[in-house]
LUMLO-243188 format. One record per residue (C-alpha): residue in three letters; x, y, z; residue number from 1. Coordinates in steps of 0.001 Angstrom, whole numbers. Each point is the difference from the previous one (the first is absolute). Example, Ala and Ser with C-alpha at 12.3 -4.5 7.8 and 13.67 -1.06 7.14 Angstrom:
<sites>
<site resn="ALA" c1="12300" c2="-4500" c3="7800" resi="1"/>
<site resn="SER" c1="1370" c2="3440" c3="-660" resi="2"/>
</sites>
This chain:
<sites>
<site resn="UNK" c1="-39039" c2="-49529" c3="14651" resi="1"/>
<site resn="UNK" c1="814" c2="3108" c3="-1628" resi="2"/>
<site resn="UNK" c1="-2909" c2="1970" c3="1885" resi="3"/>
<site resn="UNK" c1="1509" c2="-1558" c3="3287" resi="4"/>
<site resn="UNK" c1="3526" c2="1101" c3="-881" resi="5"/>
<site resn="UNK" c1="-1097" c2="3823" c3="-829" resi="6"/>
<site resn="UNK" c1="-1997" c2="30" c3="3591" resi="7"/>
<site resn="UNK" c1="2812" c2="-1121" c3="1614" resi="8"/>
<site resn="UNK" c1="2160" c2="2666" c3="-1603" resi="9"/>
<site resn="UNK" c1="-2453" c2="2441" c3="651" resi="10"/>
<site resn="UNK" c1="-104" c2="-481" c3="4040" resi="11"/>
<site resn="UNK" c1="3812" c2="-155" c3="-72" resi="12"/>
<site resn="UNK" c1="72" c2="3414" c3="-1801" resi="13"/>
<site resn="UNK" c1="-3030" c2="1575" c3="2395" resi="14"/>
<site resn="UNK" c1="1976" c2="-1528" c3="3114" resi="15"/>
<site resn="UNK" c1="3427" c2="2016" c3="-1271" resi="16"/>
<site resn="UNK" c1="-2367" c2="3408" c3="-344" resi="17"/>
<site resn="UNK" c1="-1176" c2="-1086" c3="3859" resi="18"/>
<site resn="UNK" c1="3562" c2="-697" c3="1527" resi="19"/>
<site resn="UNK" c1="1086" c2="3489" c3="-1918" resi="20"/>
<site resn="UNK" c1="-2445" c2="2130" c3="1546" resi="21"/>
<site resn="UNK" c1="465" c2="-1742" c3="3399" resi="22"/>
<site resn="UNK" c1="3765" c2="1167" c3="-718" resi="23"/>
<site resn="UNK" c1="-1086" c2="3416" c3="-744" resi="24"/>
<site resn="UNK" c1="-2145" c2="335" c3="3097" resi="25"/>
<site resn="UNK" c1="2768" c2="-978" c3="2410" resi="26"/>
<site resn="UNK" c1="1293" c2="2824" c3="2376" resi="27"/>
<site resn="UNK" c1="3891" c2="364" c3="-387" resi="28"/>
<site resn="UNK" c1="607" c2="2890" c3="2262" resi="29"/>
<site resn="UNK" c1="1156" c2="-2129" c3="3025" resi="30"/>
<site resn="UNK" c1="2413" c2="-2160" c3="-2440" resi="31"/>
<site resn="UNK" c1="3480" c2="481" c3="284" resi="32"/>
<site resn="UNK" c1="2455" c2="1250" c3="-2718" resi="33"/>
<site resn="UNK" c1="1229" c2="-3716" c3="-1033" resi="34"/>
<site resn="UNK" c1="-3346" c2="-1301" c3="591" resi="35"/>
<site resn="UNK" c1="-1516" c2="2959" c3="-2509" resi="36"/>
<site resn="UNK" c1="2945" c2="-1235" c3="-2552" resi="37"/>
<site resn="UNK" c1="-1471" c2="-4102" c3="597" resi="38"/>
<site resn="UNK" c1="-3188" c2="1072" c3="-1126" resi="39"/>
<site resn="UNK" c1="1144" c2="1871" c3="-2971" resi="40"/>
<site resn="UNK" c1="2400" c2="-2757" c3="-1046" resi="41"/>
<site resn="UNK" c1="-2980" c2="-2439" c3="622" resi="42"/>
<site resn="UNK" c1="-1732" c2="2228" c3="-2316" resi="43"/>
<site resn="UNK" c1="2370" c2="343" c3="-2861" resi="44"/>
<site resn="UNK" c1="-10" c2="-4102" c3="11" resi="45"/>
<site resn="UNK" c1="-4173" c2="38" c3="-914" resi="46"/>
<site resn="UNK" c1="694" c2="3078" c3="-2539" resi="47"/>
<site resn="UNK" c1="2681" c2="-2062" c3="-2192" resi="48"/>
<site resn="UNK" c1="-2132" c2="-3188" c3="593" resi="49"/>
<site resn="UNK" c1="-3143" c2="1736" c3="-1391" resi="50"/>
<site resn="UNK" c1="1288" c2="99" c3="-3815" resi="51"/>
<site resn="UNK" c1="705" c2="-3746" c3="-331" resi="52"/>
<site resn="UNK" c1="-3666" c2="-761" c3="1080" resi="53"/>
<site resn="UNK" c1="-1024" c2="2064" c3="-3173" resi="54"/>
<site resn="UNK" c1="2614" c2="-1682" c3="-2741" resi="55"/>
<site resn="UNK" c1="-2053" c2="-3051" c3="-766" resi="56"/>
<site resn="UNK" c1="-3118" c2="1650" c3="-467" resi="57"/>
<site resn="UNK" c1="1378" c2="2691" c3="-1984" resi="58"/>
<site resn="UNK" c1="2023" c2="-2872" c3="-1981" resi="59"/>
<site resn="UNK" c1="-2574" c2="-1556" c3="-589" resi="60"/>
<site resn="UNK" c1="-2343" c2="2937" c3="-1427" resi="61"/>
<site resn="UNK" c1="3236" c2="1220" c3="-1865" resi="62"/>
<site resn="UNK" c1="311" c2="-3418" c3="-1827" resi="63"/>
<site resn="UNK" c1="-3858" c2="-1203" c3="-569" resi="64"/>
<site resn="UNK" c1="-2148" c2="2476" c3="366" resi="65"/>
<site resn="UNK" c1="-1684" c2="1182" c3="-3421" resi="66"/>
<site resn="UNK" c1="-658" c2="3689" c3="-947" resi="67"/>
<site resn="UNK" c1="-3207" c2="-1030" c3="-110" resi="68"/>
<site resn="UNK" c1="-778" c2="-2213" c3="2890" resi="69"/>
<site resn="UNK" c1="1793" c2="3052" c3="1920" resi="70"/>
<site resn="UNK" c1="-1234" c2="2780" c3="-2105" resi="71"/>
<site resn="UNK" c1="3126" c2="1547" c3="-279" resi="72"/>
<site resn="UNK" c1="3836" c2="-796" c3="161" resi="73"/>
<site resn="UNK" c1="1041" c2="-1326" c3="2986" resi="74"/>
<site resn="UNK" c1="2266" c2="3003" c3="888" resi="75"/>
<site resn="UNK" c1="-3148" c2="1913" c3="-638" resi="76"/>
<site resn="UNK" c1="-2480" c2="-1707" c3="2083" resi="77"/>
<site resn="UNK" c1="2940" c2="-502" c3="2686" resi="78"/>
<site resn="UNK" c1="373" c2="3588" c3="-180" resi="79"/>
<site resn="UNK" c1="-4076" c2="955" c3="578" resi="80"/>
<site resn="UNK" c1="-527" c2="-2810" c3="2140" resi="81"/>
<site resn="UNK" c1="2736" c2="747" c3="2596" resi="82"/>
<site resn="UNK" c1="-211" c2="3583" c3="-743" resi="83"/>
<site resn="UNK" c1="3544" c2="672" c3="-875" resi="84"/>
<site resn="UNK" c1="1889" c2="1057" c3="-3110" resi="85"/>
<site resn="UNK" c1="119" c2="-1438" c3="-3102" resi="86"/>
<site resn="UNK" c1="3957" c2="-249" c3="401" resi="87"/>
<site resn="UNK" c1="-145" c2="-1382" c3="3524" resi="88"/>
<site resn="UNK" c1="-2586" c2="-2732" c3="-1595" resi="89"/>
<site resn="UNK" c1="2593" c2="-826" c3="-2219" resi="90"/>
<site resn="UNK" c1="2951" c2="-423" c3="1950" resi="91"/>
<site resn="UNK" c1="-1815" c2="-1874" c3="2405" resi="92"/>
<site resn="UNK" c1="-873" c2="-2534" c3="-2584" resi="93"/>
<site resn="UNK" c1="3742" c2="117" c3="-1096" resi="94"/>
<site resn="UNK" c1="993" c2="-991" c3="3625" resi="95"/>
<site resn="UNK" c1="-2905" c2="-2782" c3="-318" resi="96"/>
<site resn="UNK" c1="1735" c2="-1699" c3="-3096" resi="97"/>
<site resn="UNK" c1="3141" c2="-284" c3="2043" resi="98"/>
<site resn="UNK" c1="-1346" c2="-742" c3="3597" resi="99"/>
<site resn="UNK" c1="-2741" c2="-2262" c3="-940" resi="100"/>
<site resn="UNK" c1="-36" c2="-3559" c3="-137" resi="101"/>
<site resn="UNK" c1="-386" c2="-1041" c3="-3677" resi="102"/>
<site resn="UNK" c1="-1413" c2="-2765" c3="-1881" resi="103"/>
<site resn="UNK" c1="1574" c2="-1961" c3="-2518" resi="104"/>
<site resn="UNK" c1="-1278" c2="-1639" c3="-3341" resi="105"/>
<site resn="UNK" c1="-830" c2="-2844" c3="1387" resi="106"/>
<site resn="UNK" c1="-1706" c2="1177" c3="2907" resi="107"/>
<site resn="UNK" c1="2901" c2="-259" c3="2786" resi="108"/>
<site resn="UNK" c1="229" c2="2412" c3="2857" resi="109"/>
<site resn="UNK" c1="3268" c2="1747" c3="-581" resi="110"/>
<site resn="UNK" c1="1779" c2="2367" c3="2309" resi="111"/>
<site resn="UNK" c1="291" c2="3691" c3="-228" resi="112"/>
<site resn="UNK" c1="2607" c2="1923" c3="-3090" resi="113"/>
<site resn="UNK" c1="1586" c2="1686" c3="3411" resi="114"/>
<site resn="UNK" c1="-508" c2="-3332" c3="2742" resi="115"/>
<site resn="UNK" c1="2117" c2="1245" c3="2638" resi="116"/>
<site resn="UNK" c1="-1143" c2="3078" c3="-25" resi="117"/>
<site resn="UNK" c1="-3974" c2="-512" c3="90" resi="118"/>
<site resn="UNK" c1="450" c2="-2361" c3="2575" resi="119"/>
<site resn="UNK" c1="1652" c2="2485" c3="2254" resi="120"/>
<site resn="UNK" c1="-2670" c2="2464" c3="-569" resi="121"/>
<site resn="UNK" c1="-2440" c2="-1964" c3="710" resi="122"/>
<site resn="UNK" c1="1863" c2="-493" c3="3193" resi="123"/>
<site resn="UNK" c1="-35" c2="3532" c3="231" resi="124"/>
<site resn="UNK" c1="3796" c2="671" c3="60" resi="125"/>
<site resn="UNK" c1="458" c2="1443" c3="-3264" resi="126"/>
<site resn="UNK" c1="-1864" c2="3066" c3="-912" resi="127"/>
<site resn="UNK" c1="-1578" c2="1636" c3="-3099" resi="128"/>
<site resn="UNK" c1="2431" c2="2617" c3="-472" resi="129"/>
<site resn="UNK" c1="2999" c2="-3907" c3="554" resi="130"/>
<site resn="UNK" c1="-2216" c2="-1574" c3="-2441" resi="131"/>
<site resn="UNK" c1="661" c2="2748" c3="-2643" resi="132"/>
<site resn="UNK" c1="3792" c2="565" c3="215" resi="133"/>
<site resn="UNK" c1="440" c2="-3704" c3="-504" resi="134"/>
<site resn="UNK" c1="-2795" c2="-338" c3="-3641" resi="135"/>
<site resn="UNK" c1="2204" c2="3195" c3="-402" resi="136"/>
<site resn="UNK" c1="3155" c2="-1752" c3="-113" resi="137"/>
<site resn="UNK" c1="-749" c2="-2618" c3="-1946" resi="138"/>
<site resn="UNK" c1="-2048" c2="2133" c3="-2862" resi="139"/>
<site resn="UNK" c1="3716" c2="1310" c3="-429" resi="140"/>
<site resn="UNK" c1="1596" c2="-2944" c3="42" resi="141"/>
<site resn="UNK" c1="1844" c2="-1945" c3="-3446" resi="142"/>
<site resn="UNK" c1="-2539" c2="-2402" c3="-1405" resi="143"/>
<site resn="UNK" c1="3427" c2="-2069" c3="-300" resi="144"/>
<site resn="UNK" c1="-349" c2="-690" c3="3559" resi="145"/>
<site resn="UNK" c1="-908" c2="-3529" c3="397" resi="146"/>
<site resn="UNK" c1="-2541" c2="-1110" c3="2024" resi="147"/>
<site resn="UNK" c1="1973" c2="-1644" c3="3164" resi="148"/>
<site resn="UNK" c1="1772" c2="3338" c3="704" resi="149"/>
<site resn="UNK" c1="-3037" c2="1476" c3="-331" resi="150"/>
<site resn="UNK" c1="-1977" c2="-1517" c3="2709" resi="151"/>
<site resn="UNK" c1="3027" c2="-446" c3="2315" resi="152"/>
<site resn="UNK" c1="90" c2="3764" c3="-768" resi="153"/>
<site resn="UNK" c1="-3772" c2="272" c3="885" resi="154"/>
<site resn="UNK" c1="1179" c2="-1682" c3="3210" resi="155"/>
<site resn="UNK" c1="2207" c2="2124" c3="1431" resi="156"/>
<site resn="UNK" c1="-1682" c2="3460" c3="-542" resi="157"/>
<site resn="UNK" c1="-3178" c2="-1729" c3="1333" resi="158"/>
<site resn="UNK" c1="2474" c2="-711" c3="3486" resi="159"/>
<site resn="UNK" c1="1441" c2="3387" c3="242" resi="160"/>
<site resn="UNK" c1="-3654" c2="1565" c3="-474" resi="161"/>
<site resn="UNK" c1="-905" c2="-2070" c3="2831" resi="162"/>
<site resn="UNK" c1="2634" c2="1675" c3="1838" resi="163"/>
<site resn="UNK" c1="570" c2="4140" c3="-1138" resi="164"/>
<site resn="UNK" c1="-1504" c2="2695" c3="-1445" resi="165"/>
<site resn="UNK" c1="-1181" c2="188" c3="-3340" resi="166"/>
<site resn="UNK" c1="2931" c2="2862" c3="-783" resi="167"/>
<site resn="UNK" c1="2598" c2="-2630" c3="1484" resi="168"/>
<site resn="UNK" c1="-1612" c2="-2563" c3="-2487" resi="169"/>
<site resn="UNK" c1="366" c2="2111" c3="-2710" resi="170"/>
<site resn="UNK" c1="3758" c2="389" c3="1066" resi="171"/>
<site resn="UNK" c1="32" c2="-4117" c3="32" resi="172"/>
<site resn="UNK" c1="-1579" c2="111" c3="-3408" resi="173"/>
<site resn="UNK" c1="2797" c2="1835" c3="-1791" resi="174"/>
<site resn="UNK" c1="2715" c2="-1743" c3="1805" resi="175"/>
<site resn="UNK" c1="-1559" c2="-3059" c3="-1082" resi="176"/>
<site resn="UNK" c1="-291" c2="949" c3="-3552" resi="177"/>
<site resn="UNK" c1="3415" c2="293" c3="-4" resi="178"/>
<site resn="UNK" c1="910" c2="-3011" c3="567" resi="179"/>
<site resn="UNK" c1="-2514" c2="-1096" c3="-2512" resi="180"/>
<site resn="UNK" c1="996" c2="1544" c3="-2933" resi="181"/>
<site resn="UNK" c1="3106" c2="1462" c3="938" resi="182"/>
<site resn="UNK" c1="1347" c2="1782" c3="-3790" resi="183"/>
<site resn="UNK" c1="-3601" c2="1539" c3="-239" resi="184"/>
<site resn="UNK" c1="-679" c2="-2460" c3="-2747" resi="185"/>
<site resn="UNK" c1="-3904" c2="767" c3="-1587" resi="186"/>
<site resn="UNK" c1="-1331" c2="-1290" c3="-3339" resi="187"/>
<site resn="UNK" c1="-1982" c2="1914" c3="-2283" resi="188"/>
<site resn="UNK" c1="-3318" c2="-2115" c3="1280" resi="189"/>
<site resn="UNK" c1="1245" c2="1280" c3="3102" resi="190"/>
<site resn="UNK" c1="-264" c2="3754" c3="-1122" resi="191"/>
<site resn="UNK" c1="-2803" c2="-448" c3="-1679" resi="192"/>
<site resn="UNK" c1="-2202" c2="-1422" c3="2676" resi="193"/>
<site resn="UNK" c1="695" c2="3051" c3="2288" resi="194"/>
<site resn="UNK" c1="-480" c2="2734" c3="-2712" resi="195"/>
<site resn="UNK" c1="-2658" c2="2440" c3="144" resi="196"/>
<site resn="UNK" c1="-1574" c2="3372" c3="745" resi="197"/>
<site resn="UNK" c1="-2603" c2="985" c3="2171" resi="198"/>
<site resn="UNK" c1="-1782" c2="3447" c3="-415" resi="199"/>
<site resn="UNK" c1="-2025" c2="855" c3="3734" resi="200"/>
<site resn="UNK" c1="-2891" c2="1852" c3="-215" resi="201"/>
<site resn="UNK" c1="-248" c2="3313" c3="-127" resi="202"/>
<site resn="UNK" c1="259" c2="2470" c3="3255" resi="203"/>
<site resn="UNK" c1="-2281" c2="2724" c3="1066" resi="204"/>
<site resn="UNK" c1="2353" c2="1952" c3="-2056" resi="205"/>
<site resn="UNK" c1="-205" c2="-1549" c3="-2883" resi="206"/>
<site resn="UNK" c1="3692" c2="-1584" c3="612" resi="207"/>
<site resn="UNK" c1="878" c2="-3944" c3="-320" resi="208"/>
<site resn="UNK" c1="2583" c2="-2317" c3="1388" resi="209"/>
<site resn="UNK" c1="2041" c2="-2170" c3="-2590" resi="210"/>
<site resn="UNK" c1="1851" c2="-3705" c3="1325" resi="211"/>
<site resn="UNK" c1="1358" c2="-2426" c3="-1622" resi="212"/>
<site resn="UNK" c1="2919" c2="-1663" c3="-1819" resi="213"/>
<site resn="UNK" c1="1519" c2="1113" c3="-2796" resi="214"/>
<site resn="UNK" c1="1560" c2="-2940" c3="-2396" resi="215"/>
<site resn="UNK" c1="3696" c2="409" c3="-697" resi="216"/>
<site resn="UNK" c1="-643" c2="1011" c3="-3998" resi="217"/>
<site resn="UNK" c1="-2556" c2="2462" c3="1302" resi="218"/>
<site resn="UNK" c1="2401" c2="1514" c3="2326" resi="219"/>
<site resn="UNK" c1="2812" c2="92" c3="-2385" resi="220"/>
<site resn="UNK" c1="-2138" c2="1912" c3="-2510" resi="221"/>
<site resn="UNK" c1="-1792" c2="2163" c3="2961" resi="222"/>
<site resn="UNK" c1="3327" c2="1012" c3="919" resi="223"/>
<site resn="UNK" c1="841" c2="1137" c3="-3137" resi="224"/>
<site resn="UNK" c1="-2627" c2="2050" c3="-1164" resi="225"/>
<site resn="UNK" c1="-439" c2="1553" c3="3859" resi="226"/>
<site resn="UNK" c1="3984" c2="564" c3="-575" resi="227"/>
<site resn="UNK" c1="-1194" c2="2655" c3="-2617" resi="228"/>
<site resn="UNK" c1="-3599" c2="1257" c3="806" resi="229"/>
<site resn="UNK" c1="-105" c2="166" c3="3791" resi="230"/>
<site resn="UNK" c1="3499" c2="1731" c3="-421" resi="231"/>
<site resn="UNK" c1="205" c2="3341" c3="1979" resi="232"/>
<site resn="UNK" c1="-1784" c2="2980" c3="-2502" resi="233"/>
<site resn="UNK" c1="-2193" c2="-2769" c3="-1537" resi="234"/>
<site resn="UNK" c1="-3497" c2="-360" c3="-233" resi="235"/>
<site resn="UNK" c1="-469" c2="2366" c3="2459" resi="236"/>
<site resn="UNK" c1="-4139" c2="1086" c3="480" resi="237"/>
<site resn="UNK" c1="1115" c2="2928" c3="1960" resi="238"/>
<site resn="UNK" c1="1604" c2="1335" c3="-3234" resi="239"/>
<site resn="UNK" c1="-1816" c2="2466" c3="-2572" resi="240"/>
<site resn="UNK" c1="1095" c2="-2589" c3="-2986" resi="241"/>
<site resn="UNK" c1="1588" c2="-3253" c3="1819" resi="242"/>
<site resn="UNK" c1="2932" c2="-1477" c3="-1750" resi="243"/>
<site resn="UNK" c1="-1099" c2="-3330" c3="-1470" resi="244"/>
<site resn="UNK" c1="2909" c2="119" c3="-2905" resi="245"/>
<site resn="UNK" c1="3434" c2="782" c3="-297" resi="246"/>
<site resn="UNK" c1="1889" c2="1332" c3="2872" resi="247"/>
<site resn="UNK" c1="-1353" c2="2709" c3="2504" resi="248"/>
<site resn="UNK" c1="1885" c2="3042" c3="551" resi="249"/>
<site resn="UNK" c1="2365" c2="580" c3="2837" resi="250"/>
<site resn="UNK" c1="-2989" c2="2278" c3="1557" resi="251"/>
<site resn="UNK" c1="-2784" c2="-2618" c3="-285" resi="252"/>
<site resn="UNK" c1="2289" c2="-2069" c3="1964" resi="253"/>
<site resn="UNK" c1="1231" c2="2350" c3="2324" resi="254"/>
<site resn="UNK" c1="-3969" c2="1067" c3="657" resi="255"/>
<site resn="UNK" c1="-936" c2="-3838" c3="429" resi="256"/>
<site resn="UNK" c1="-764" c2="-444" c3="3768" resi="257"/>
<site resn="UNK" c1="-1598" c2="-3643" c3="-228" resi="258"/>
<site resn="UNK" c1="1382" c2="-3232" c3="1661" resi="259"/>
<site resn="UNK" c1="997" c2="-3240" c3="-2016" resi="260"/>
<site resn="UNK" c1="-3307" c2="-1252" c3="794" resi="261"/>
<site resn="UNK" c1="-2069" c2="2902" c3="-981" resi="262"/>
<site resn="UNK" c1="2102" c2="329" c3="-3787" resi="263"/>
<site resn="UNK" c1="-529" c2="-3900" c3="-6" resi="264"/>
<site resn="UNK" c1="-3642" c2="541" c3="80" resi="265"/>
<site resn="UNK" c1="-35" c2="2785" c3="-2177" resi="266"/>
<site resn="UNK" c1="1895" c2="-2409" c3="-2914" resi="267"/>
<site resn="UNK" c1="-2579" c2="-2270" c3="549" resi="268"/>
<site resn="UNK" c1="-2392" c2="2276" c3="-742" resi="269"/>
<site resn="UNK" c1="932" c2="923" c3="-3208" resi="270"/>
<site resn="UNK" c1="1275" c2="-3425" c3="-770" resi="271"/>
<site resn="UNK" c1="-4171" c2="-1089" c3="381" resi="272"/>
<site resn="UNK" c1="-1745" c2="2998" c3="-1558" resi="273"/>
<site resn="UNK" c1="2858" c2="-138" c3="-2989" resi="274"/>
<site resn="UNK" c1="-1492" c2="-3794" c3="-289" resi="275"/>
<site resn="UNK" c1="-3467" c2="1317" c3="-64" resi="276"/>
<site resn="UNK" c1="903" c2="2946" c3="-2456" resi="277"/>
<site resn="UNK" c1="1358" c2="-2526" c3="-2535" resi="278"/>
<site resn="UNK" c1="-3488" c2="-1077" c3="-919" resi="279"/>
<site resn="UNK" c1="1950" c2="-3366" c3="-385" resi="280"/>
<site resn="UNK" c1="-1632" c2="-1786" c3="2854" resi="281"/>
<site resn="UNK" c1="-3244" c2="-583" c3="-2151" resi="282"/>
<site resn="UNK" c1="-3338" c2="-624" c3="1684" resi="283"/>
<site resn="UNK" c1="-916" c2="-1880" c3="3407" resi="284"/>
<site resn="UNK" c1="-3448" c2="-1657" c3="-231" resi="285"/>
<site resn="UNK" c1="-875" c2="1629" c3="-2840" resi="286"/>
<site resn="UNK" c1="1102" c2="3878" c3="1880" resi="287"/>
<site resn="UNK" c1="2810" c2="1654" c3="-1228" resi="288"/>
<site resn="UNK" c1="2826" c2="-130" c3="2746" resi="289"/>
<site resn="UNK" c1="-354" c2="2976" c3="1553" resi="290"/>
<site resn="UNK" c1="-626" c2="1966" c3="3456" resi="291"/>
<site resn="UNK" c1="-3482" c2="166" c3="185" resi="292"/>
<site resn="UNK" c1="-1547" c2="1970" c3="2927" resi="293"/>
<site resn="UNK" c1="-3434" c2="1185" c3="1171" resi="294"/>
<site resn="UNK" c1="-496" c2="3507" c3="1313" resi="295"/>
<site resn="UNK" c1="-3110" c2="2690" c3="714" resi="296"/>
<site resn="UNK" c1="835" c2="2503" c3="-2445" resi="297"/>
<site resn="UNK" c1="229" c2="2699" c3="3425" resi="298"/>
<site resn="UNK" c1="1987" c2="-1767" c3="1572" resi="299"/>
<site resn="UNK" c1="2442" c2="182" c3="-3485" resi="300"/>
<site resn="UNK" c1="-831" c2="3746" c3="-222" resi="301"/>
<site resn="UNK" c1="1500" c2="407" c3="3574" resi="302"/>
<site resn="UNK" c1="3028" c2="-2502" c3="-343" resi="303"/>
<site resn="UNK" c1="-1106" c2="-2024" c3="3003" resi="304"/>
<site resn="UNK" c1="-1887" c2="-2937" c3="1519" resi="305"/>
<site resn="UNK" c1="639" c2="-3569" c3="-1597" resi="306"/>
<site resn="UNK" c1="-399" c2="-1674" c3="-2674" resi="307"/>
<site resn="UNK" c1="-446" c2="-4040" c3="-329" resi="308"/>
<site resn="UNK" c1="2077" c2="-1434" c3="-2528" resi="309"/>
<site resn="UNK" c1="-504" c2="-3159" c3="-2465" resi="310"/>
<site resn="UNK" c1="-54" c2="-2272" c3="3678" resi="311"/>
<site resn="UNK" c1="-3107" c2="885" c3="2240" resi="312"/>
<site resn="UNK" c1="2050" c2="-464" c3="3123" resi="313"/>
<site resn="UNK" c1="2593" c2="2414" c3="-863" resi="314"/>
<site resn="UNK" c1="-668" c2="3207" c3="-284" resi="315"/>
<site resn="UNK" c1="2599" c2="2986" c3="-1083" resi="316"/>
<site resn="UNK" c1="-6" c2="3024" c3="1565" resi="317"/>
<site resn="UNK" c1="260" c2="3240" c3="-2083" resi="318"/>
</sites>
């Protein structure tokens, strides 16, 4: 039964790959302008479809499958199987856990976290980029929510993504939320389900993106000490001996030419290699806590080239 099941699914698969390339080979010169935008609307339909033919399989791997039946995490082996990023691996398992049919204890077929919404991509009129504003909106939404408002919430963005753009969605989304939780109302569960910082990797120059969101404490204390170190004339690199005390002299400020962002940087700096200095952060798998990179000693001599740090995969240019 099983092997007949996976055959079948197999010549379904191999007959989409055969109607694609007959699509591909088809001569469209001769078509007229509306006729040209039929075909690409036709298109866009099997494009959004395509996803929602992956989110059981990938649900179930995600939910099942063993590190070592697999031979790796599932985001992992998604991510060398399909030959696409580790991140993209994991947000399309993410999607899965929503989008996917689920099981419960007892064995009963239940319907998808986001119902209305799966169903009309596998009808193909709501896309990936639909499918994300709406998980969006409700991974910012109150847990006090209750569930009815939430589905008949789930309803009607799932309608108007059948019907506009993903931007106009997003415009939908917010007025929606509005009406939702109109005094901006969030609990500390609430905050502290969306905190977090995410540090990209590192550029060809050595440079990385920061993201994320800061709780209100952190902010309240960020603010403060950024109030006195990223303050114009402080912590400046570009100075001979940067003021990291006290109050810099009317010149230091005058000859401080950064932007907000630039001195905010620069605080955080020396905020993190203070830390390191205080020799208070103890060891870290039996290392002391420290920046610890690799480097050919000419490449030291001439002040160039790079140097891996601690992490294999990101490596610090000097």
């Amino acid at each position: 039964m099983t092997s007949t099941a996976f055959e079948e699914a197999i010549a379904a698969y191999d007959a989409l790959v055969a109607a694609a390339a007959r699509c591909a080979a088809i001569e469209r010169e001769c078509f007229t302008e509306q006729q040209q935008l039929t075909l690409l609307e036709r298109g866009e339909t099997v494009r959004r479809m395509q996803p929602a033919l992956d989110h059981e399989s990938i649900s179930q791997l995600a939910e099942y499958g063993s590190v070592e039946e697999l031979g790796g995490t599932p985001a992992r082996v998604l991510a060398d199987r399909l030959r696409i990023t580790p991140s993209e691996a994991r947000l399309r398992i993410d999607e899965a856990a929503d989008l996917a049919s689920r099981r419960a204890f007892t064995g009963e077929l239940l319907s998808p976290k986001l119902e209305a919404t799966a169903t009309g991509q596998r009808e193909g009129s709501i896309g990936t980029a639909h499918v994300r504003v709406i998980r969006s909106f409700f991974a910012h939404l109150p847990c006090w929510i209750d569930e009815p408002a939430r589905a008949d919430a789930e309803r009607k963005l799932a309608e108007v993504a059948s019907q506009y753009r993903p931007d106009e969605l997003k415009r939908f989304a917010a007025h929606l939320d509005l009406i939702l939780n109109p005094d901006g109302n969030f609990s500390d569960e609430d905050r502290a389900r969306r905190r977090g910082i995410t540090l990209g990797p590192q550029g060809p120059d050595g440079m990385s993106r920061i993201i994320g969101w800061l709780h209100p404490e952190l902010r309240a204390g960020l603010d403060a000490v950024l109030a006195k170190l990223a303050a114009p004339g402080m912590c400046n690199p570009a100075d001979e001996s940067p003021t990291l005390e006290g109050t810099p002299s009317q010149e230091v400020i005058d000859g401080d030419y950064r932007s907000t962002a630039q001195r905010n940087h620069d605080a955080l700096n020396v905020m993190v290699r203070a830390s390191l200095m205080s020799g208070e952060l103890g060891s870290h798998q039996g290392l002391p806590v420290t920046i610890t990179a690799t480097v050919n000693l000419e490449d030291l001599q001439a002040k160039t080239g790079m140097a891996p740090s601690a992490a294999p995969s990101c490596p610090s240019r000097i």
